[in-house]
ZAFI-614304 format. One line per 5 residues: for each residue x, y, z of N, C-alpha, C. Coordinates in steps of 0.02 Angstrom, whole numbers, plus 50000, padded with zeros to 5 digits. Layout:
! residues N
X/Y/Z/X/Y/Z/X/Y/Z  ... $
//
This chain:
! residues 230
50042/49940/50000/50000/50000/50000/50044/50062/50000  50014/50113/49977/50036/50171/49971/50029/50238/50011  50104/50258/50040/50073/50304/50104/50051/50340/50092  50025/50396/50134/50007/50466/50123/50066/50513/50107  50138/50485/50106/50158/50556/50112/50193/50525/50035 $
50195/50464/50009/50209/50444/49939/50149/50470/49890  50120/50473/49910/50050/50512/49865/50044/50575/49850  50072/50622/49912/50072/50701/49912/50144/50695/49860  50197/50658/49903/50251/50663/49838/50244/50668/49754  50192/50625/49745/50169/50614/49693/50131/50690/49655 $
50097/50678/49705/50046/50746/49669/50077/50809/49663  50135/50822/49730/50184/50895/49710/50222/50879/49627  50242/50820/49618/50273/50817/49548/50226/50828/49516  50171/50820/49496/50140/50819/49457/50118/50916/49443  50136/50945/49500/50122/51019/49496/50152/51057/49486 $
50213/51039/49490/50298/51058/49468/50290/51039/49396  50262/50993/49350/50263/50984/49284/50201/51032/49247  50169/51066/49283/50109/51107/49230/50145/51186/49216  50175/51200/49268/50208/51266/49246/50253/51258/49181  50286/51195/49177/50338/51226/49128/50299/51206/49067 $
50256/51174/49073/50216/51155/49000/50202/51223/48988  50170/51235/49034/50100/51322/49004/50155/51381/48999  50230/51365/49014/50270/51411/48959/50297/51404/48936  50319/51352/48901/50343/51325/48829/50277/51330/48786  50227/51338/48798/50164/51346/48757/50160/51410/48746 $
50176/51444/48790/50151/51542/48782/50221/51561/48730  50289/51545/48742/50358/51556/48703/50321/51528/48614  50265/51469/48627/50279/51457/48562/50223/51507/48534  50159/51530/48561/50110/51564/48513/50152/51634/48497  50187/51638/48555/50216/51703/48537/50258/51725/48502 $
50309/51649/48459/50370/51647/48407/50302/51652/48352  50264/51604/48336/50217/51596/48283/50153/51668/48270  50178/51707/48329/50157/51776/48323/50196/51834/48282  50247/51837/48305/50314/51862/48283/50310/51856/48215  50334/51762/48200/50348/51737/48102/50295/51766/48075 $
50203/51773/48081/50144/51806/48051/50174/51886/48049  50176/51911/48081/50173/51986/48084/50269/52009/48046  50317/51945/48023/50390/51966/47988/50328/51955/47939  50300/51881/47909/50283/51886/47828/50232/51953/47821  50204/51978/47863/50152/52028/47825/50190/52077/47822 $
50240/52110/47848/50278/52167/47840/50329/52176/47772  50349/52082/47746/50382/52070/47691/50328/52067/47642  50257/52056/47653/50228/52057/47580/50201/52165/47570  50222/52178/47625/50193/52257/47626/50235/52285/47594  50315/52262/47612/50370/52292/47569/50362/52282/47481 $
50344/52200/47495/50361/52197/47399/50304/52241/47372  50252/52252/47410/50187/52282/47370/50176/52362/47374  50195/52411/47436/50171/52454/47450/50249/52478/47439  50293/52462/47453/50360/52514/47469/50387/52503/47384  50400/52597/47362/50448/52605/47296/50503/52627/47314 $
50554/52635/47272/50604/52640/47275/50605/52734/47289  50654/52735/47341/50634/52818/47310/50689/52858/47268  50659/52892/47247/50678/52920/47201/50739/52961/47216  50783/52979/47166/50868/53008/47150/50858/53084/47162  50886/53105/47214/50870/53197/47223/50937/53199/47234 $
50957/53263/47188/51009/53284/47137/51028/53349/47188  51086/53350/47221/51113/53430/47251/51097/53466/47192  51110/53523/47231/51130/53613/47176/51169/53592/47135  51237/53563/47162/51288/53577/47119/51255/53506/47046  51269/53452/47075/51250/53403/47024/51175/53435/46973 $
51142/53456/47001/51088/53518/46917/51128/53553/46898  51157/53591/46933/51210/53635/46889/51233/53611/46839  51288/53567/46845/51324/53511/46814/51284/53507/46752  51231/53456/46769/51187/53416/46704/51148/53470/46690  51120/53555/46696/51109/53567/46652/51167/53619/46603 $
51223/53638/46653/51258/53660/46608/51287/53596/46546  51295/53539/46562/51316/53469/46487/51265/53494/46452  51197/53497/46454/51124/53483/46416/51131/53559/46381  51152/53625/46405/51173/53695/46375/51214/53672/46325  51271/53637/46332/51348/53636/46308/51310/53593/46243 $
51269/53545/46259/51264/53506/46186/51200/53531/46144  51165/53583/46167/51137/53626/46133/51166/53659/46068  51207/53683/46108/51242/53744/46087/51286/53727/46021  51334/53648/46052/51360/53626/45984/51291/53613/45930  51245/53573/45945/51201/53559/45891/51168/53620/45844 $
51169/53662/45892/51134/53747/45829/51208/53738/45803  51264/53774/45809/51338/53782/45794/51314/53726/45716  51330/53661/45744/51333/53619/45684/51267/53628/45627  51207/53661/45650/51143/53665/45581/51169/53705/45556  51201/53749/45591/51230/53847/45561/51273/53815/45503 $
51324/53782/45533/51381/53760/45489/51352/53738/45403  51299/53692/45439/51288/53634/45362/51226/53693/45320  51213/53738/45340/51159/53764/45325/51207/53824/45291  51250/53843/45313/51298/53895/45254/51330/53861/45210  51357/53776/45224/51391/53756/45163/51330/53736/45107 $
51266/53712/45129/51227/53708/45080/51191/53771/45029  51217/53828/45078/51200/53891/45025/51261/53920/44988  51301/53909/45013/51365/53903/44965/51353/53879/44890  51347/53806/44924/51342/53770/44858/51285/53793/44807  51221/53801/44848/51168/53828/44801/51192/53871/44764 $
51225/53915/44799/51236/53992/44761/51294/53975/44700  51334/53934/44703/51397/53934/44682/51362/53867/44591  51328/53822/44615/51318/53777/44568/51234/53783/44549  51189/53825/44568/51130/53830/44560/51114/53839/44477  51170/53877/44445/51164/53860/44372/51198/53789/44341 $
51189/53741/44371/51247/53711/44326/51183/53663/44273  51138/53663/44304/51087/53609/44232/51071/53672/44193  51057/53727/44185/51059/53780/44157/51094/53798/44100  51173/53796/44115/51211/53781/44068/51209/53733/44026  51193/53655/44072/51207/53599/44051/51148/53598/43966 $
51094/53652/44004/51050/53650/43913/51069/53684/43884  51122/53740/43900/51144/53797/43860/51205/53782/43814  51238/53717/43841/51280/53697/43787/51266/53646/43729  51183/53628/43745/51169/53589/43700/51142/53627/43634  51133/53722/43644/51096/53745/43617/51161/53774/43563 $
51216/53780/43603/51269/53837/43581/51303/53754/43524  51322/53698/43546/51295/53653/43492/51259/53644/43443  51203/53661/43439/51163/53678/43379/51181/53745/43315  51217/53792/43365/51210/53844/43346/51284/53844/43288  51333/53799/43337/51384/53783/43302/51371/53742/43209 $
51326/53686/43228/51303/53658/43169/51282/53697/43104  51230/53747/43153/51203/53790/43106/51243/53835/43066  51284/53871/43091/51369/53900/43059/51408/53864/43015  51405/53768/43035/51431/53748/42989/51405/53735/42932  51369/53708/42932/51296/53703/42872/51305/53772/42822 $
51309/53843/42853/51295/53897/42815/51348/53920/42742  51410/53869/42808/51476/53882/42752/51463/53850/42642  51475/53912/42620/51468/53884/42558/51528/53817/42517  51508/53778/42486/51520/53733/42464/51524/53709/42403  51576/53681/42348/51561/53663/42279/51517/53638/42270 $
51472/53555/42316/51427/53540/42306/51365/53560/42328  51337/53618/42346/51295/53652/42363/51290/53727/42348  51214/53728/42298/51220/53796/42279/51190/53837/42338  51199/53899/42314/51176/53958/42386/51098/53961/42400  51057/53934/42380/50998/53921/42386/50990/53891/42429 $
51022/53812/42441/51016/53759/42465/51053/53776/42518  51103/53814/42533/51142/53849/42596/51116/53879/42647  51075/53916/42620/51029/53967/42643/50986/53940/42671  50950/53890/42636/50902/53862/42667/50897/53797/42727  50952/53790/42723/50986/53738/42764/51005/53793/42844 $
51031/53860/42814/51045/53894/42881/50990/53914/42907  50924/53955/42875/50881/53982/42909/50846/53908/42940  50854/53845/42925/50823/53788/42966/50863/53766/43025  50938/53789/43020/50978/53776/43063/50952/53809/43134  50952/53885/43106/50953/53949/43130/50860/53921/43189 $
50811/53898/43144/50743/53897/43189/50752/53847/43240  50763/53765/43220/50798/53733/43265/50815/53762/43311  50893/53788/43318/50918/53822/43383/50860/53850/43425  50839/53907/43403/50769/53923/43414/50726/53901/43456  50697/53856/43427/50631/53798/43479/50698/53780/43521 $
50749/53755/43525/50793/53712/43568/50807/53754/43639  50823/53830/43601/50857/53859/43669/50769/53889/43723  50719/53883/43692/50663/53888/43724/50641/53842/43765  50654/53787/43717/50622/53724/43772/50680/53705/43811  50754/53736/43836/50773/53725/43880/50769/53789/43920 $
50757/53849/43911/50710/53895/43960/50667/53886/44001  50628/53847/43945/50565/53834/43989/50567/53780/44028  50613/53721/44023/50631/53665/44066/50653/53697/44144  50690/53770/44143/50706/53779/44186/50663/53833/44232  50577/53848/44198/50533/53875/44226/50538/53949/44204 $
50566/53981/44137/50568/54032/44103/50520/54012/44048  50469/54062/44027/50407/54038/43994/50409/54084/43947  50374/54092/43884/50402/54164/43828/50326/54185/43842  50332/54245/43840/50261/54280/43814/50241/54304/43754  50180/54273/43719/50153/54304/43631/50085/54314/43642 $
50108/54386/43658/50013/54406/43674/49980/54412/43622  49996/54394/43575/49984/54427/43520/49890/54410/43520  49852/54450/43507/49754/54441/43507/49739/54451/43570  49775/54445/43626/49755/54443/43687/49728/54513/43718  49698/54508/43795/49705/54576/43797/49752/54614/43845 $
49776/54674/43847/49826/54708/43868/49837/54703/43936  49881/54687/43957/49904/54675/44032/49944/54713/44067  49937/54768/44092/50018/54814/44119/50039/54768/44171  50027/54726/44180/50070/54664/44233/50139/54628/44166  50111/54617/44128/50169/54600/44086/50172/54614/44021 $
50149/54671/44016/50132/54682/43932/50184/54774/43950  50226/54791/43918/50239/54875/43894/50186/54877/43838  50136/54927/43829/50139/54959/43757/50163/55017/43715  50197/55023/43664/50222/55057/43628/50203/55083/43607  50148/55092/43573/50089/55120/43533/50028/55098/43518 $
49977/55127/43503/49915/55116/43485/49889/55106/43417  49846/55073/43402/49835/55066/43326/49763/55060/43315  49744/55131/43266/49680/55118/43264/49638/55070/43229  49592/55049/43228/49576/54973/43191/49500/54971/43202  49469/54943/43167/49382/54908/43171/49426/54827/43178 $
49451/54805/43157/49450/54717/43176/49455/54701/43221  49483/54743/43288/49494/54724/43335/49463/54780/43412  49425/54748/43465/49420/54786/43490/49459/54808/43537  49434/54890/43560/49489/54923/43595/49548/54849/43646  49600/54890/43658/49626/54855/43723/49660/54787/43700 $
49659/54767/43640/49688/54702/43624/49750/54698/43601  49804/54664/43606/49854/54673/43565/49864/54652/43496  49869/54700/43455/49884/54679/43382/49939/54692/43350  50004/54707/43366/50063/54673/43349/50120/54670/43422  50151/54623/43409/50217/54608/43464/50279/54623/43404 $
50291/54680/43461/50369/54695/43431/50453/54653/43475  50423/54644/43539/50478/54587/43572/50431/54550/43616  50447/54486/43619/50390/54446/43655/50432/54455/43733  50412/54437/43771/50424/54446/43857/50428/54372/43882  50458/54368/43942/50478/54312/43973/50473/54313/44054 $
50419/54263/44077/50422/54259/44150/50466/54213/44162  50454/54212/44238/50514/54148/44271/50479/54130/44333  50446/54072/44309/50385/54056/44394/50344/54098/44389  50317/54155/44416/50259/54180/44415/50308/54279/44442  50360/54272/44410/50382/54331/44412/50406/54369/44353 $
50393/54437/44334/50412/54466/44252/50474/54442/44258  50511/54430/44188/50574/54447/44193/50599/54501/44133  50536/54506/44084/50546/54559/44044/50482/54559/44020  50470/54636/44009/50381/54633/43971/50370/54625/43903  50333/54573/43890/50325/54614/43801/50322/54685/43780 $
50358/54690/43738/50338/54760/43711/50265/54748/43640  50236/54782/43639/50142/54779/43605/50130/54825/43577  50094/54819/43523/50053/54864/43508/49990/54857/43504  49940/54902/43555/49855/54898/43566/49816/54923/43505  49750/54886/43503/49709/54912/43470/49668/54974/43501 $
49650/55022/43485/49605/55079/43504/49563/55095/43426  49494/55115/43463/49439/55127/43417/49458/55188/43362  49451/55198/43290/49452/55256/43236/49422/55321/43264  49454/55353/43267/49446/55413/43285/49380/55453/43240  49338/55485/43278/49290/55507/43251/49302/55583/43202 $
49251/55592/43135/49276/55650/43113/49269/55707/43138  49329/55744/43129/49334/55794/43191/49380/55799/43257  49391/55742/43281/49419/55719/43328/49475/55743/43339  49528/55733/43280/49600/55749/43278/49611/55817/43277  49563/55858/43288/49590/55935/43279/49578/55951/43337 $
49549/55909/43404/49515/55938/43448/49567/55911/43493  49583/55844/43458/49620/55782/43517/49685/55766/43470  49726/55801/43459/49774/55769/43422/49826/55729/43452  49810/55708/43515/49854/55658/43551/49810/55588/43542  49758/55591/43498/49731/55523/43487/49736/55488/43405 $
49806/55524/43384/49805/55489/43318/49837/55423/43303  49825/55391/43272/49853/55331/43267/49930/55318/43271  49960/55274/43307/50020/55261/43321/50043/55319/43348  50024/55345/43396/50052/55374/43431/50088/55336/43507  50146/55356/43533/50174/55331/43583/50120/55320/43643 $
50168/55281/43695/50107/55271/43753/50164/55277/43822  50151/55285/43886/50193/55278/43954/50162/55238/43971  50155/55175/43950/50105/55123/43972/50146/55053/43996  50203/55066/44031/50247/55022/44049/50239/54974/44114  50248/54910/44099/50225/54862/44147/50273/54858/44224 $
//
């Protein structure tokens, strides 16, 4: 049998063993408290926290914007540069297809000289007529390379009078034609793009003077001059 004081022995052990349980139990909710509240602070970082951002002293703006001045400054420098050698060149070679038709014309013109020369087997008829064909050729040739280069001829001839590009020289009285028209060209005129570069010189039609007229108006006789310059 079992005494009384083997029994109390018993039961003090048994009361000496509940304390250390119930704190090895509190150490552990409280580590597994801890590990919850590290992962939520690591998923707060990857999600809520940015990086912050690069703030630049005085001096370091200074710096980068005086570089960002400096490479300004070369880049105008360098348009300036390429932008005078390209007007150079304009200015310096801007005729050169110009010429390039003008020697095809002064070619013709050469032919035509040779052609004119007289010859045993060619009488002067056939000379002649060979040069004034030489001579028209050149002609149409050195026009249609004018006009290739945006120089256009003017033949007002029926048209009506323009002081934008017409001079007239005189007046001519006439029934065939009414007032204001041109009825002869004494030099035809030439634009270039939509600018004169010389006026025709013309002569207008104006109505026959009535009888009587010329003693009253003798500045309205036929072919008389005009200040009628374009």
């Amino acid at each position: 049998m079992i005494s009384d004081d083997e029994m109390d022995n018993e039961m003090d052990n048994e009361m000496d063993d509940g304390p250390e349980e119930s704190e090895d139990f509190d150490n552990d909710v409280e580590d597994l408290a801890n590990a919850d509240n590290a992962d939520q602070d690591d998923e707060g970082e990857n999600v809520d926290i940015l990086p912050e951002p690069i703030v630049l002293t005085p001096e370091e703006q200074l710096s980068e914007l005086k570089d960002q001045l400096l490479r300004a400054l070369a880049e105008t420098q360098n348009v300036r540069r390429r932008a005078d050698r390209e007007r150079a060149d304009a200015s310096k070679y801007a005729v050169a297809n110009f010429a390039r038709d003008m020697l095809t014309v002064a070619d013709n013109l050469r032919r035509t000289i040779e052609s004119a020369k007289p010859s045993d087997d060619s009488p002067g008829e056939t000379a002649d007529q060979a040069f004034l064909e030489g001579v028209e050729m050149t002609e149409r040739d050195l026009l249609a390379s004018l006009e290739r280069h945006g120089i256009k001829q003017i033949s007002p001839m029926g048209v009506k009078f323009d002081h934008n590009f017409h001079q007239a020289m005189f007046e001519v009285a006439t029934t065939d034609q009414d007032p204001g028209i041109v009825v002869q060209v004494m030099q035809k005129g030439f634009v270039i793009g939509d600018r004169l570069l010389r006026p025709a010189m013309v002569g207008v039609a104006k109505a026959p003077a009535k009888p009587g007229q010329d003693a009253n108006n003798p500045d309205g006789e036929s072919g008389r001059s005009l200040d009628a310059e374009a």
